[in-house]
GUNU-434569 format. One line per 5 residues: number of its first residue (from 1); their letters; for each residue x, y, z of N, C-alpha, C. Coordinates in steps of 0.05 Angstrom, whole numbers. Layout:
# GUNU-434569
NUM> A> X Y Z X Y Z X Y Z  ... .
This chain:
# GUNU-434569
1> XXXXX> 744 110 541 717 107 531 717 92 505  702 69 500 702 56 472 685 63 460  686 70 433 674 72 416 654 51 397  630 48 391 614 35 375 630 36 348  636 13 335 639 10 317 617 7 295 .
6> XXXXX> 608 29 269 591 25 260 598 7 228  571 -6 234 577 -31 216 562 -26 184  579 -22 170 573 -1 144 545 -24 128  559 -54 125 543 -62 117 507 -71 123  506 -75 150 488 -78 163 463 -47 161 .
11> XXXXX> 479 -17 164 467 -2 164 460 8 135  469 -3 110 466 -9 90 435 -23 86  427 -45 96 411 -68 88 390 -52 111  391 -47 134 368 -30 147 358 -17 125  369 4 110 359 29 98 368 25 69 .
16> XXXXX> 363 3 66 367 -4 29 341 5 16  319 15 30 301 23 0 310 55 5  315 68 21 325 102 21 350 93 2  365 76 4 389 84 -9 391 80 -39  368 49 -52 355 50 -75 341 73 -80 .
21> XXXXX> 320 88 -70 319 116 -75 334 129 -87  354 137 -73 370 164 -75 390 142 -106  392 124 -106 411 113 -129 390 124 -154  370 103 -154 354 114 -177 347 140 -182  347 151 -162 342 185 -168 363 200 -179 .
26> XXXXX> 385 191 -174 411 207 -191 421 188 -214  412 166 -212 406 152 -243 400 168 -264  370 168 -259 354 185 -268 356 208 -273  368 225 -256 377 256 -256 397 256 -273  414 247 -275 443 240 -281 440 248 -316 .
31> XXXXX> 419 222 -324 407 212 -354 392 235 -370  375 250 -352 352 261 -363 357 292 -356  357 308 -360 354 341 -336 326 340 -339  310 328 -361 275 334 -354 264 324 -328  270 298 -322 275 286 -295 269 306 -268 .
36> XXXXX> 292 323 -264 291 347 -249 276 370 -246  266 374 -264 244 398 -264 221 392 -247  215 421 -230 194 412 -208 164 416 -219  165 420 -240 141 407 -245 142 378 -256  162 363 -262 162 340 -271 157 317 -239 .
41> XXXXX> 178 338 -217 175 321 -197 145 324 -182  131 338 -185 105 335 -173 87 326 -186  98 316 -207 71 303 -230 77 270 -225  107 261 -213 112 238 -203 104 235 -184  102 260 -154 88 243 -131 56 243 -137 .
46> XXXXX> 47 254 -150 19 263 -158 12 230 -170  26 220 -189 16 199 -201 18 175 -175  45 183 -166 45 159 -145 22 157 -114  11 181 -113 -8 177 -91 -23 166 -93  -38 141 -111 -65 129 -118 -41 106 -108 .
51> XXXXX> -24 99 -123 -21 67 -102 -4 71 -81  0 103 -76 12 104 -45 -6 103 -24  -35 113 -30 -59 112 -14 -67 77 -8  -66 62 -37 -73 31 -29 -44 19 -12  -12 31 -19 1 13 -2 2 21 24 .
56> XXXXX> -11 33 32 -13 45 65 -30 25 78  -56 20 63 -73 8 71 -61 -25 67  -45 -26 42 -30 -49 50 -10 -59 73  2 -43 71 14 -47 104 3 -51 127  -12 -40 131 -33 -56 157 -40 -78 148 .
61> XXXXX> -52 -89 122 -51 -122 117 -24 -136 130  -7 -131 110 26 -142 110 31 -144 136  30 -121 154 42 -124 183 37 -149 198  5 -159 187 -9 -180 211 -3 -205 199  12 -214 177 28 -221 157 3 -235 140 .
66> XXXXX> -15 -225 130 -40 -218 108 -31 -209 86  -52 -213 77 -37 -200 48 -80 -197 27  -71 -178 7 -108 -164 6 -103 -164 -32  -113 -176 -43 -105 -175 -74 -127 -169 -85  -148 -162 -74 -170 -146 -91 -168 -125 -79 .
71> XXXXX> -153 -111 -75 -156 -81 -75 -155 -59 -101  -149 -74 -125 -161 -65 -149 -183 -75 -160  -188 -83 -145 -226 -98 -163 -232 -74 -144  -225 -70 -117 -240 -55 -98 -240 -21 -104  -231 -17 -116 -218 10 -125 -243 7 -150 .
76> XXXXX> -238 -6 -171 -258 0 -195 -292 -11 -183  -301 -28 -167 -325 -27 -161 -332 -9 -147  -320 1 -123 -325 29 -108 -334 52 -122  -311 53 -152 -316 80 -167 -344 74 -185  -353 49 -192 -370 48 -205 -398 46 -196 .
81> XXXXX> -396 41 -168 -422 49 -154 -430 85 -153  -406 86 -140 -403 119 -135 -418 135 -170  -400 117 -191 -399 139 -213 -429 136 -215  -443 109 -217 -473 107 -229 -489 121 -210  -488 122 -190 -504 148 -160 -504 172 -176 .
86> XXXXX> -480 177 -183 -477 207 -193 -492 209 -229  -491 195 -239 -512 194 -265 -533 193 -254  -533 175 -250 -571 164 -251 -583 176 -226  -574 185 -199 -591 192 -179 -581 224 -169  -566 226 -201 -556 265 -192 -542 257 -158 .
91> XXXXX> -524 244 -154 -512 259 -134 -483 270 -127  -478 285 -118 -460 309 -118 -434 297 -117  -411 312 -120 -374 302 -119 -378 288 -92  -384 303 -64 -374 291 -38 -391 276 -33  -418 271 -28 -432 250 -28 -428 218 -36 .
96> XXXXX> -421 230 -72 -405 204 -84 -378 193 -65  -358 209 -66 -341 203 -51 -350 188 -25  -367 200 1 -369 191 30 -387 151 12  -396 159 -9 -403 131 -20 -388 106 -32  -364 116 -43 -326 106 -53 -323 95 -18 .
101> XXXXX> -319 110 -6 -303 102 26 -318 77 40  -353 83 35 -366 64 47 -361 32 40  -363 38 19 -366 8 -3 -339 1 -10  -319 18 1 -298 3 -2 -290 -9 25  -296 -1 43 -292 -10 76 -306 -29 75 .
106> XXXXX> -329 -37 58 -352 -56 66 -333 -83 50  -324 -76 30 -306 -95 10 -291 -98 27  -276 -90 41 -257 -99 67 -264 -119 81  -286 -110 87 -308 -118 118 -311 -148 103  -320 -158 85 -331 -179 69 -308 -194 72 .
111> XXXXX> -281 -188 65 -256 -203 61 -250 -206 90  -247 -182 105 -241 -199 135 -268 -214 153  -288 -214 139 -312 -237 157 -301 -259 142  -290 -272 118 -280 -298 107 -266 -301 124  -246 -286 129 -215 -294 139 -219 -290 166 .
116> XXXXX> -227 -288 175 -237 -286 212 -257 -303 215  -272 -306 215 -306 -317 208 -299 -347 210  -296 -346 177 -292 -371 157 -275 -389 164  -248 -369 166 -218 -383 174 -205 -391 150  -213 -382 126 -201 -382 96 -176 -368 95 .
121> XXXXX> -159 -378 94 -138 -363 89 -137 -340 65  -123 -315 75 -124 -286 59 -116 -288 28  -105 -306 24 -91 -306 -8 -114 -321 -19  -129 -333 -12 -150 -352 -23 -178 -339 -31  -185 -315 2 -206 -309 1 -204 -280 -16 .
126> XXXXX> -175 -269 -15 -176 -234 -29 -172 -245 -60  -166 -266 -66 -162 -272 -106 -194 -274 -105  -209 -285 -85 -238 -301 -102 -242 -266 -89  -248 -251 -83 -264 -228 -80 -249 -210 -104  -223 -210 -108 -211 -199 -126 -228 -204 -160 .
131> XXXXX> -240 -236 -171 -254 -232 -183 -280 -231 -188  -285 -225 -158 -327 -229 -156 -320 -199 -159  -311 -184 -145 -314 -158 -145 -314 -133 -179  -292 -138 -189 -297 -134 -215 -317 -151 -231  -328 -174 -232 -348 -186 -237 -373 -172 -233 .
136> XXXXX> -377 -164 -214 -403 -146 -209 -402 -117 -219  -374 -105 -213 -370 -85 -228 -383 -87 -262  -365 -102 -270 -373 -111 -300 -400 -112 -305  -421 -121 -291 -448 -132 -299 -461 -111 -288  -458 -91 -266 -466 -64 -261 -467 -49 -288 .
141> XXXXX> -436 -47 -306 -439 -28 -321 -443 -38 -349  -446 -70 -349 -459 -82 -377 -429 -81 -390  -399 -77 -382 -389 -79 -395 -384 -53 -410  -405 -31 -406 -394 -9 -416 -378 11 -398  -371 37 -417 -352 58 -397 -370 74 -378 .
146> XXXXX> -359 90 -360 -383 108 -348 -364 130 -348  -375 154 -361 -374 180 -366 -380 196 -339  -364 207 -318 -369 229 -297 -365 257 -310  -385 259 -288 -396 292 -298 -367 310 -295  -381 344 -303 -359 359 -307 -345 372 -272 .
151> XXXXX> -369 360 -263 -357 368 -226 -344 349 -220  -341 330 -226 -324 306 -222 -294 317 -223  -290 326 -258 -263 332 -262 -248 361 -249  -270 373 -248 -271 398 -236 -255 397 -199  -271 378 -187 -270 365 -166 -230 350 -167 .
156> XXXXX> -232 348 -188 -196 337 -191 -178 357 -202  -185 371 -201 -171 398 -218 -168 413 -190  -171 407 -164 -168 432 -151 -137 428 -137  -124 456 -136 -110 457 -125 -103 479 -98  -87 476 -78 -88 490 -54 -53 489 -57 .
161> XXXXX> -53 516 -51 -21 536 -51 -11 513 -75  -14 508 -104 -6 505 -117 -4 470 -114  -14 455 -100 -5 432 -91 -29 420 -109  -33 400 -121 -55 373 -131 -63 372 -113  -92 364 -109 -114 349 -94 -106 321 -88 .
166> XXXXX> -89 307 -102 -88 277 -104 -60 282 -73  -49 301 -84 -22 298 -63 -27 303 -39  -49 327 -35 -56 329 -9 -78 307 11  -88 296 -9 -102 267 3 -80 247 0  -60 240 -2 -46 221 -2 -29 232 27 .
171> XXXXX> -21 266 20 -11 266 50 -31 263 78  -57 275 76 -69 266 93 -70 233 93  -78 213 80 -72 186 89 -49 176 101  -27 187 99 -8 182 103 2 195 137  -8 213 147 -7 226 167 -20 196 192 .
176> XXXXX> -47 199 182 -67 190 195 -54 148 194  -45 135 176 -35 121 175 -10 123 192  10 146 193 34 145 213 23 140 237  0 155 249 -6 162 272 -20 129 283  -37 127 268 -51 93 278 -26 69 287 .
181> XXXXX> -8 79 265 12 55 269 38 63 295  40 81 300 62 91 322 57 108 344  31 119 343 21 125 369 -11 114 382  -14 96 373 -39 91 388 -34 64 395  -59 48 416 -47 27 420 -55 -1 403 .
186> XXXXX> -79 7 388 -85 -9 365 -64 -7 347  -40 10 346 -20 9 322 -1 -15 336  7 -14 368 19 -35 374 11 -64 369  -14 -59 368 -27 -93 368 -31 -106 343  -26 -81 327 -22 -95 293 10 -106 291 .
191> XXXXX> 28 -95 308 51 -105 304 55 -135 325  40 -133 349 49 -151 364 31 -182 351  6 -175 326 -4 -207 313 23 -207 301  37 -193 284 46 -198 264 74 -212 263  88 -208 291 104 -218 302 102 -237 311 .
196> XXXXX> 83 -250 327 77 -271 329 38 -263 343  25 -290 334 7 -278 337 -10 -295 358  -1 -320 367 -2 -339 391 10 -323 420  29 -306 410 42 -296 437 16 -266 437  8 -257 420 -10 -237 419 -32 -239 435 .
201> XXXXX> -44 -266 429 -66 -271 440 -68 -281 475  -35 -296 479 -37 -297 510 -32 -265 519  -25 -253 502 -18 -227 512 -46 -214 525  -71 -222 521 -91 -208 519 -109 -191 499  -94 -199 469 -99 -180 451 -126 -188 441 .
206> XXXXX> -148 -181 418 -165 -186 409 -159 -192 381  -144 -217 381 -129 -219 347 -149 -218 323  -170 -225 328 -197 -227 305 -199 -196 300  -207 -175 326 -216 -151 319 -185 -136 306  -166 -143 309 -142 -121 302 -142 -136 267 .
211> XXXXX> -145 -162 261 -152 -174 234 -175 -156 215  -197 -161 227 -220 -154 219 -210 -122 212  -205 -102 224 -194 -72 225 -182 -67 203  -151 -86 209 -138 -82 182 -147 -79 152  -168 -108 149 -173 -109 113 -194 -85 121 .
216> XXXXX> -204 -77 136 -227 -57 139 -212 -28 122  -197 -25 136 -168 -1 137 -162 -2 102  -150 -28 90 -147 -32 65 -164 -32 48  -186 -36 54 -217 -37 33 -221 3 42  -220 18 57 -224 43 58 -207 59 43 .
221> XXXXX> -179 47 44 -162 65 20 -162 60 -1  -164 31 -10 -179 24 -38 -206 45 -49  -218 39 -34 -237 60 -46 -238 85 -51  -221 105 -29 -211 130 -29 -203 131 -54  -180 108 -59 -158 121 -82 -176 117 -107 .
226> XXXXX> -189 101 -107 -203 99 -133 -219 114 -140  -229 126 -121 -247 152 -128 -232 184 -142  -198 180 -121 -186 203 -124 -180 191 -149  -179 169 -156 -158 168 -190 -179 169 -210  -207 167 -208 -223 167 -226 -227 197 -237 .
231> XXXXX> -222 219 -210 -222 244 -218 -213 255 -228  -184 245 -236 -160 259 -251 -172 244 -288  -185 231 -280 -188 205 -317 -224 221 -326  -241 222 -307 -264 231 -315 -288 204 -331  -268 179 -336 -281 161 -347 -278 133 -332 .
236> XXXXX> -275 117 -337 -276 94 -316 -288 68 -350  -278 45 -352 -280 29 -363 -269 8 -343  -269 -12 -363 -271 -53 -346 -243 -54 -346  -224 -41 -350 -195 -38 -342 -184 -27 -319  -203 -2 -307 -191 9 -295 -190 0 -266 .
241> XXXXX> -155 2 -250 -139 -7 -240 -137 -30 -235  -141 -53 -256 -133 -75 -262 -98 -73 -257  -93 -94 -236 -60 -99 -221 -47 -71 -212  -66 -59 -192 -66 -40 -178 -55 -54 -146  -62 -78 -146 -60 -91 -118 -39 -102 -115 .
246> XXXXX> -22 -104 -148 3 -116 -145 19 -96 -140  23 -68 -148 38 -36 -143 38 -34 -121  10 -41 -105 17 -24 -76 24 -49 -59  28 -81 -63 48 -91 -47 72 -95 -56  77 -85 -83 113 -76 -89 122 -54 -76 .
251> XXXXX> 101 -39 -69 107 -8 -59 104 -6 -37  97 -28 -25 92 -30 15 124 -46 16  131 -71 0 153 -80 4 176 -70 -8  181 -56 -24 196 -36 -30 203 -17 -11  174 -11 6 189 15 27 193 -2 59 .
256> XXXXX> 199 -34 56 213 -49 78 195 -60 100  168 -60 85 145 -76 96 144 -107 98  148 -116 116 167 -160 108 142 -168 99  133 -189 85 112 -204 70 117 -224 97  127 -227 113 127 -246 135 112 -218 160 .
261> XXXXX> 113 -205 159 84 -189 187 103 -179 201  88 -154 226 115 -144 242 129 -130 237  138 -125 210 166 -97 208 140 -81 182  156 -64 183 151 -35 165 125 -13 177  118 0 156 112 22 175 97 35 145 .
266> XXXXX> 85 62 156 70 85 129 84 102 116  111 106 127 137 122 107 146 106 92  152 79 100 164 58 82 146 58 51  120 53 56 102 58 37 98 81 21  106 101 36 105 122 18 128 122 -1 .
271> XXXXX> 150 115 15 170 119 -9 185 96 -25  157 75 -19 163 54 -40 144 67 -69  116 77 -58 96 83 -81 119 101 -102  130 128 -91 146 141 -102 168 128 -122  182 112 -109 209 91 -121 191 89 -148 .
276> XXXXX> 172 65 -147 156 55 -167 155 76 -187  138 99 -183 128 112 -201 156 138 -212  178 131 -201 201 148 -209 213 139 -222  214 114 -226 227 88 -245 205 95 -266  181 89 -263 166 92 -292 168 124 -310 .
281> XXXXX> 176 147 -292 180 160 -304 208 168 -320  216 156 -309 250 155 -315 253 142 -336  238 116 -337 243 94 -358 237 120 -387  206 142 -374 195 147 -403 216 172 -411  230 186 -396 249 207 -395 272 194 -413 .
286> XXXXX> 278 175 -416 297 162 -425 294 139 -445  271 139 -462 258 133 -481 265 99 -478  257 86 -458 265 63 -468 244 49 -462  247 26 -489 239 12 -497 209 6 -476  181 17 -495 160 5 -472 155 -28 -461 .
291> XXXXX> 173 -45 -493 167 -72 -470 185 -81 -454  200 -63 -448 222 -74 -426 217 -60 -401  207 -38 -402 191 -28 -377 180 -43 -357  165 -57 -362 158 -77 -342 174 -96 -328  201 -107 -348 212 -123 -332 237 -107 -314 .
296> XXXXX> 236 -80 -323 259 -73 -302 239 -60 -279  213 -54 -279 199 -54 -255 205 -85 -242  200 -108 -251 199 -125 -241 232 -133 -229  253 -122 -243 271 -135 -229 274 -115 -214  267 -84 -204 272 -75 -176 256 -89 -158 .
301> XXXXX> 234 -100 -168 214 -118 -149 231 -130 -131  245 -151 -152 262 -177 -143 282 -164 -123  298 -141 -130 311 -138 -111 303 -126 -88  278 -119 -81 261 -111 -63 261 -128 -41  255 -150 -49 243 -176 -44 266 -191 -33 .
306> XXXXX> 284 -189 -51 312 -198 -30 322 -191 -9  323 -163 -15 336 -145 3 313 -154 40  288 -156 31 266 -160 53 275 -196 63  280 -210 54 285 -230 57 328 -232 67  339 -216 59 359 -214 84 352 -198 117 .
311> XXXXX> 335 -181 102 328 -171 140 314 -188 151  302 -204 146 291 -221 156 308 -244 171  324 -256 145 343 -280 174 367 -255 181  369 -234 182 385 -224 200 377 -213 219  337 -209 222 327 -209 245 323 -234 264 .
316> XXXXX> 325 -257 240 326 -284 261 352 -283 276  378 -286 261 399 -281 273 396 -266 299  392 -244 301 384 -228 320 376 -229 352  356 -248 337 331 -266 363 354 -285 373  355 -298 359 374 -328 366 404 -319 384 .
321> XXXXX> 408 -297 372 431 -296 392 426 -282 422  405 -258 425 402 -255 445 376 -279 466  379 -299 456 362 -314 463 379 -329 480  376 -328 507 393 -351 522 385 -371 538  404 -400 541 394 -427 545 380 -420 584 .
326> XXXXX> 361 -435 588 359 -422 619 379 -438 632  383 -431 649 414 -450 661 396 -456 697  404 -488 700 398 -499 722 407 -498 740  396 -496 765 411 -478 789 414 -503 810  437 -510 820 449 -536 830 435 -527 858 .
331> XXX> 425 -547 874 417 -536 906 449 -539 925  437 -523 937 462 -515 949 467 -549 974  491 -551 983 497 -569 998 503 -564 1014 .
């Protein structure tokens, strides 16, 4: 009987953001013992669920190989409709909220009628919505802050068997995201545009409606999360989640989502959001330097980004070799 030889490096580069994980995490552990304390670790997934909720919704972009960069304009105009409903027309925490979800799906809906519709390509049409959207935000609130009421914070203060509100909506997105993407058959047809999306469409697929869905999908968690993150802050100004859209596609491609469509998945995302926000806490556990913080976020980026760009020609590799010439069949004599 022969044995499979397992190929250390290869199974390495599959599962290089789990294994960046677990490095930085005993980095980190290693440096700090504050690091380790479980209340320190649940105040990290807690912070990380607001762009673990947008990189979920990013990944269904990414997959169809899309890409959505106002999903932080979409996050602060959502909350600022929602927040002025709740001043000015008295209306309640969940109300506001089912009003965050609407207007952020509709911000979706807007970006995929360009890009379906129009035929504008996604990087062109999500920067110009990226700044109409805060633009209106801005002139909604005159440029000033908006103050939510005390049920607002109240409303973010709750907890169930000891768990944050933010964590348990991040695990429910995250559920409901696994399930779209690996058991239904609209989860296949986001993978079969993204792979190729000419073979999709002789396939029978409806490539406009599985498009259209997606930024739909991404404009709905944008707005979710911006609602859930406004509840933990209670205030909202012309900053808030300004380059929110850049975290959750570091944190979709971090957890092995290809910026080329087709590979990754809603775990990948989850435990890219985490990576992200375990580095930022680590950096602060270990007192260093706040302007260098950003660039060692940025160089795990880079190696994010590499690492996604070897699976990639070693998925071409892949193709090409099991790809064979058709061979011509001589008539018989």
């Amino acid at each position: 009987m022969t044995q499979r030889r397992v190929n250390i490096p290869q199974l390495l580069l599959n599962n290089s953001t789990i294994v960046l994980f677990i490095v930085v995490f005993l980095i980190f552990g290693l440096s700090s013992p504050l690091f380790l304390q479980l209340e320190s670790i649940i105040n990290i997934i807690k912070q990380a669920s607001f762009t673990g909720m947008v990189a979920i919704g990013m990944t269904f972009v990414l997959l169809t190989a899309g890409i959505d960069l106002s999903v932080g304009s979409n996050m602060y105009l959502s909350s600022v409709i929602a927040g002025l409903l709740m001043r000015q027309a008295g209306l309640g925490v969940v109300p506001a909220l089912l009003v965050a979800m609407l207007v952020g799906t509709l911000y979706g809906a807007i970006n995929a009628f360009c890009i379906v519709r129009l035929k504008i390509i996604p990087f062109m049409v999500t920067l110009g919505t990226l700044v109409v959207g805060r633009g209106i935000g801005t002139a909604l609130t005159e440029s000033q802050q908006i103050d939510f009421p005390e049920t607002m914070l109240a409303f973010g203060q709750i907890n169930v068997l000891r768990i944050p509100m933010p964590i348990i909506v991040f695990a429910l997105v995250f559920i409901a995201g696994y399930l779209i993407l690996n058991r239904t058959a609209f989860g296949r047809q986001v993978y079969a545009v993204g792979n190729d999306i000419e073979v999709a469409k002789k396939a029978g697929i409806n490539t406009d409606r599985v498009i259209f869905l997606v930024y739909m999908i991404s404009g709905f968690c944008a707005g979710l999360a911006g609602f859930i993150l406004i509840s933990q802050l209670g205030r909202l100004d012309r900053s808030f989640a300004e380059g929110r859209e850049f975290d959750a596609i570091a944190a979709a491609v971090l957890g092995g989502t290809s910026l080329f469509g087709g590979v990754g998945n809603a775990f990948g995302a989850v435990i890219g959001a985490l990576l992200i926000q375990m580095v930022q806490a680590g950096l602060v556990f270990n007192s260093v330097n706040l302007y260098l913080q950003p660039m060692v976020r940025a160089v795990i980026i880079f190696i994010a980004i590499f690492f996604d760009s070897l699976r990639e020609a070693n998925l071409e590799k892949l193709k090409r070799r099991f790809i064979r010439p058709l061979e011509t069949t001589q008539p018989n004599g």
